[in-house]
C-alpha positions in Angstrom: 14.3 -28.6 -150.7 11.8 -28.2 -153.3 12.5 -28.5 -157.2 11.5 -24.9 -157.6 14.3 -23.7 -154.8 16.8 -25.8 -156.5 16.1 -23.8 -159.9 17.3 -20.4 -157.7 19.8 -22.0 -155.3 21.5 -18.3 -154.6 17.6 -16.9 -153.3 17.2 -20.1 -151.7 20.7 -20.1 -149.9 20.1 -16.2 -149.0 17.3 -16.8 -147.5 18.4 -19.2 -145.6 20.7 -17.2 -143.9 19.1 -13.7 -143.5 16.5 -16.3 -141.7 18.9 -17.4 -139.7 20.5 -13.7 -138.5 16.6 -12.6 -138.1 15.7 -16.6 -135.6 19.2 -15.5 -133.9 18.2 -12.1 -132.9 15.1 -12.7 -131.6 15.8 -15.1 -129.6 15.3 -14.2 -125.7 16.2 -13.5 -123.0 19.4 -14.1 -124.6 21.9 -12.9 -121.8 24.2 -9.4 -122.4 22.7 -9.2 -126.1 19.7 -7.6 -127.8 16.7 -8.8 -128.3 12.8 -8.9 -129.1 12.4 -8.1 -125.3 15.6 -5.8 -124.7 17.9 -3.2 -126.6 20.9 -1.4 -125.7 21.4 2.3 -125.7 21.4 3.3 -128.9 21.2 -0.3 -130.8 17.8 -1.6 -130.4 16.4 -5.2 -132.2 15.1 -3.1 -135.5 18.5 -2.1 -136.1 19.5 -5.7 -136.0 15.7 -6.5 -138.4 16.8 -3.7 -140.3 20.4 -5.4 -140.8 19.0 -8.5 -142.1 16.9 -6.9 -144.6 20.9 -5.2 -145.8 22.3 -8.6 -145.9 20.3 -10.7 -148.0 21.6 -9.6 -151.9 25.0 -9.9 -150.5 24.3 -13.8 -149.7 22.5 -13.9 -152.8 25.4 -12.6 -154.9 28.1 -15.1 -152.7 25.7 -17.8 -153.6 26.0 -16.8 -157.3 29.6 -16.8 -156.7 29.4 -20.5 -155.5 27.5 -21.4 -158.3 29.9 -20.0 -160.4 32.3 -21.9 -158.8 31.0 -24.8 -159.1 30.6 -24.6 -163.0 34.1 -23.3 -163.5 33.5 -20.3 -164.4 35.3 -18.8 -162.1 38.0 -20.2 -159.5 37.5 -19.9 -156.1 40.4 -17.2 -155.5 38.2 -15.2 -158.1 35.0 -15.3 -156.0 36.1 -11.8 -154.0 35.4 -12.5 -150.4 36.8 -9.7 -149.0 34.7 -7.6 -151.3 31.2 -9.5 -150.9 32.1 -8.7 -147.0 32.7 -4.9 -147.5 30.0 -4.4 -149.5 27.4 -6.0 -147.1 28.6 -3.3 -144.1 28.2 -0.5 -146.5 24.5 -1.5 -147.1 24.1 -2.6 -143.0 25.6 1.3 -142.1 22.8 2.9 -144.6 19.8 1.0 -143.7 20.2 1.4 -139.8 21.5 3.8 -137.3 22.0 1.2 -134.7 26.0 1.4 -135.2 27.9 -2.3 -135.6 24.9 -5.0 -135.5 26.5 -8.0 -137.7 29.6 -7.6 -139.1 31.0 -11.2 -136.9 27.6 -13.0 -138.6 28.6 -11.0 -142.0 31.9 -12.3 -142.3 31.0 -16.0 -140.4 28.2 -16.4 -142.9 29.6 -15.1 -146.4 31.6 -18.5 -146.8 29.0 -20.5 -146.0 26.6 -18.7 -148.6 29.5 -19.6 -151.1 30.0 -22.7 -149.9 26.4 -24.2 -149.5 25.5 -22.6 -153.0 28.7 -25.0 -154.1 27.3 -28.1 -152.3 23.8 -27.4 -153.3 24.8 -27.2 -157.0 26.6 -30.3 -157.2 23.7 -32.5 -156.2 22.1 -33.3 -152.7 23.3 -31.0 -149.6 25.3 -33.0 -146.4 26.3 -30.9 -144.0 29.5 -32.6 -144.5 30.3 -31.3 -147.6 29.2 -27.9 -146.8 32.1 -28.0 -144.6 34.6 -28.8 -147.0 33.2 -26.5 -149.2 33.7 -23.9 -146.0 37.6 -24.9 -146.3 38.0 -24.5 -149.3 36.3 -21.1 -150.1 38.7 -19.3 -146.8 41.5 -21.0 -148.1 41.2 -19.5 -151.5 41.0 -15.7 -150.1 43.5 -13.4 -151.4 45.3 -9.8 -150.0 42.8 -8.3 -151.8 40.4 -9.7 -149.7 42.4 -8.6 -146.8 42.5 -5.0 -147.7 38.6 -5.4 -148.2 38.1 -6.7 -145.0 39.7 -4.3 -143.2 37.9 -1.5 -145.1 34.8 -3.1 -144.1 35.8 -3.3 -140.2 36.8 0.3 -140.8 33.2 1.1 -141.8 31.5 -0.8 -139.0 33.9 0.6 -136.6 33.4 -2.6 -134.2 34.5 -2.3 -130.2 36.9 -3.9 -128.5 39.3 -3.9 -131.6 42.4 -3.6 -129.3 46.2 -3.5 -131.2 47.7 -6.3 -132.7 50.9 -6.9 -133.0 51.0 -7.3 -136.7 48.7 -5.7 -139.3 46.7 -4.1 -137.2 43.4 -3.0 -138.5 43.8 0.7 -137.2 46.8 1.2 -139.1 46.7 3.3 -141.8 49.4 1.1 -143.5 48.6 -2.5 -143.0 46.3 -2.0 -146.3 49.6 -1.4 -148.4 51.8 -4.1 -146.4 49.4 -6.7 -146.8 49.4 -6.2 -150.8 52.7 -5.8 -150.8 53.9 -9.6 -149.0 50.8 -10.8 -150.2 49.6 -11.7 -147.4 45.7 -13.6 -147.8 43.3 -12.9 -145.2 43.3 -16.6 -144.2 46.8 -16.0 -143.3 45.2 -12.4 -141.6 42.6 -14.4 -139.8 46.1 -16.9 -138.1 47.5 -14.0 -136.7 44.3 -12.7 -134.9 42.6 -16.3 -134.3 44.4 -16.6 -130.8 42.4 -13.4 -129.1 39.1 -13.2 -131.7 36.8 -16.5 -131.8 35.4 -15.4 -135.6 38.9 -15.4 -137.1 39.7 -18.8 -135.0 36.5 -20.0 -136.8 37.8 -19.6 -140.5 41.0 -21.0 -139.7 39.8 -23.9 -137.3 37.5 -25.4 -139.8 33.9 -23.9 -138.0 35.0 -25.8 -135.0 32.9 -24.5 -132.5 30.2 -23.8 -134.8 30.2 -27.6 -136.2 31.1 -29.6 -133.4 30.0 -27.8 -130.1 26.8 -25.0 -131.1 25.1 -27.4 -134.1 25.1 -31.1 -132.8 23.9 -29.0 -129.2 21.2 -27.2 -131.0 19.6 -30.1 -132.8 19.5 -32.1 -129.7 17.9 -29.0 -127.9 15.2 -29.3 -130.5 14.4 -32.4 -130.2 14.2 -32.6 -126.4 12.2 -29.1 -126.0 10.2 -29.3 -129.3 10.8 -24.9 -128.9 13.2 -23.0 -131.2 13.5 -20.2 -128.4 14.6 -22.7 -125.6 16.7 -24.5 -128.6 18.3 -21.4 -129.7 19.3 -19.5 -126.0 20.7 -22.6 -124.7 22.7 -23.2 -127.5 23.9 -19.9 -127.1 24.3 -20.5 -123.6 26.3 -23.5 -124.5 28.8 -21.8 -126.7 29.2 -19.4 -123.8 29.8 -22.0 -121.5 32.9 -23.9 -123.7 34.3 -20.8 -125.1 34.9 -17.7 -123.3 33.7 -14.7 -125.6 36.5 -13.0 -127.5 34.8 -9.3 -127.2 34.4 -9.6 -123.9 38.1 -10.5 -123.2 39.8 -7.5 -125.7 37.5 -5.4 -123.2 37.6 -6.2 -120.2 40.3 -9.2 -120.1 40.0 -13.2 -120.0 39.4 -13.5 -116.8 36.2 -11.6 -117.1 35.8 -13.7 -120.4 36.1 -16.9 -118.3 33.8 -15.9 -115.4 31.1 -15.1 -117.4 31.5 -18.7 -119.0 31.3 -20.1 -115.8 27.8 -18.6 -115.3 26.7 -19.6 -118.4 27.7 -22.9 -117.3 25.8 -22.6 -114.1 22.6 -21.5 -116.2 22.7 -24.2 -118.2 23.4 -26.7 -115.4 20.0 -25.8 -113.9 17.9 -26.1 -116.6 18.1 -22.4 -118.7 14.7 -21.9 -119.9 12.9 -25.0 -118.9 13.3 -24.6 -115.0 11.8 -21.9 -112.1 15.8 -22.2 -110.9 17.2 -21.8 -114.4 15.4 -19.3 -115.5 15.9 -16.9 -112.1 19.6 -17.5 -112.7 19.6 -16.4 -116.3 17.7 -13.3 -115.9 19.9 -12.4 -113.0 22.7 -13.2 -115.6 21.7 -11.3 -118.0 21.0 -8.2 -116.1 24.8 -8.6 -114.8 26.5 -8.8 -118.2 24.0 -5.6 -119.1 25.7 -3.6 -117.0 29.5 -2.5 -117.4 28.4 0.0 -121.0 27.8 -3.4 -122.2 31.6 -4.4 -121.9 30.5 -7.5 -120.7 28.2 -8.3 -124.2 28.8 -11.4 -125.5 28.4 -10.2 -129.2 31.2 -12.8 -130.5 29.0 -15.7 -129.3 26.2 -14.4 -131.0 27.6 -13.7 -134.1 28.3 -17.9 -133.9 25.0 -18.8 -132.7 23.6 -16.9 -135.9 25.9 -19.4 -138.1 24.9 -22.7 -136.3 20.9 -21.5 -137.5 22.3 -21.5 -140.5 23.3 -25.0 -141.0 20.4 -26.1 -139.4 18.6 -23.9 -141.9 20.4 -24.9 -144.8 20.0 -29.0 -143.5 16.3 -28.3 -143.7 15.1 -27.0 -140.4 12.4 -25.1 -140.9 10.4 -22.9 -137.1 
């Protein structure tokens, strides 16, 4: 990171990320997902261009946030999470028509903006201390940041929602209840971790995205020297540990592990860098195209889009 980046950390940190959303969807054949080479009905890879383009003040201003932070300006319960989130769908929903395109990335990567501007601003970046900073910035959320968050979802109007047993996002009155116990959306994200991988993420310390998709993803570049290869095997990797949360609220685990199991099997025989592998995925991918794309793995993007990110923010430049 040059001297002139460190004297705007929150444009440097933003454009980290939107970089990272933009490397993440382009990637291809990425199996069940859009792409430079593929689009659904209805969502096509400009709406997800156009998306990133939507995002980029809204990491900018969490990176101010950070900074703030970091200076004591503010505390970190002040930083308004919740409404950094929200704010980012509105602007996604009016620059595209493509429907729901990165609300997962959105609220995967709005910590990290705060966090890395936090760890940039106190002297050299580790990845290490970006991930306490992660900690401590979804630890600090408030109800406010609940009800904002749920707002927000209410806007991108994501599938698979399902009913929770407790404060369920389509209920008109879980707003109000969640103000009135107080309850943080950390403590939001505990009750919906065990059936959706993004809130598992903010409570679990980025476990996958730390310790399975970004040590997998360096060592993919290195051996293949090619951020495409790097990039669809780590998201083939991902796949292949954790069984996508979208595709279990729609169709059930089962389904969820099965298509792990195939990702596995991809992987096994080389993914892009084999006659084998690469039959298997693109038979793989037309599979999990089918189904009115209940069987897209959307959540495994979204974490794919916030290993780039580190690796981004660590210095990795395509």
């Amino acid at each position: 990171m040059t001297s002139r980046m460190l004297k705007d950390i929150p444009n440097y940190v933003s454009g980290c990320l939107q970089l990272a959303v933009l490397l993440e969807v382009s990637a291809y054949p990425k199996p069940g997902n859009v792409h430079r080479t593929a689009d659904f009905e209805g969502t096509r890879y400009e709406h997800f261009l156009a998306s990133a383009v939507a995002v980029r003040p809204h990491f900018k201003h969490a990176a101010k946030q950070g900074v703030l932070v970091y200076d004591e300006k503010i505390g970190l319960d002040k930083v308004g999470v919740g409404e950094i989130i929200k704010e980012a769908v509105e602007d996604v929903a009016s620059w595209q028509n493509g429907g729901n395109t990165v609300l997962g990335s959105i609220i995967l990567l709005v910590p990290v903006a705060i966090a890395a501007a936090i760890t940039l601003t106190g002297g050299e970046f580790s990845i290490h201390r970006l991930r306490r900073n992660i900690k401590s910035v979804v630890k600090s959320t408030t109800p406010e940041d609940a009800v904002n968050l749920y707002e927000a979802i209410s806007i991108a109007q994501p599938g698979g929602l399902g009913k929770a047993p407790k404060l369920d996002v389509l209920d008109a009155t879980s707003g109000k209840k969640i103000l009135e116990e107080k309850v943080t959306l950390y403590e939001v994200f505990k009750i919906s971790a065990p059936w959706d991988s993004i809130s598992s993420e903010w409570i679990n310390d980025y476990h996958i995205t730390f310790n399975i998709g970004y040590p997998f993803f360096t060592q993919q570049l290195e051996e293949t020297k090619d951020i495409n290869t790097a990039i669809v095997h780590t998201f083939l990797k991902i796949l292949s540990q954790v069984p996508d949360t979208l595709i279990a609220r729609k169709t059930g685990m089962p389904n969820a592990k099965e298509v792990s199991i195939q990702a596995k099997r991809v992987l096994g025989a080389g993914g892009l860098t084999t006659k084998k592998g690469l039959g298997l995925l693109q038979t793989f991918d037309k599979k999990l195209r089918s189904s009115a794309h209940n069987l897209n793995p959307g959540t495994t993007a979204d974490i794919t889009s916030a290993v780039l990110a580190l690796a981004i923010l660590n210095g990795y430049r395509p």
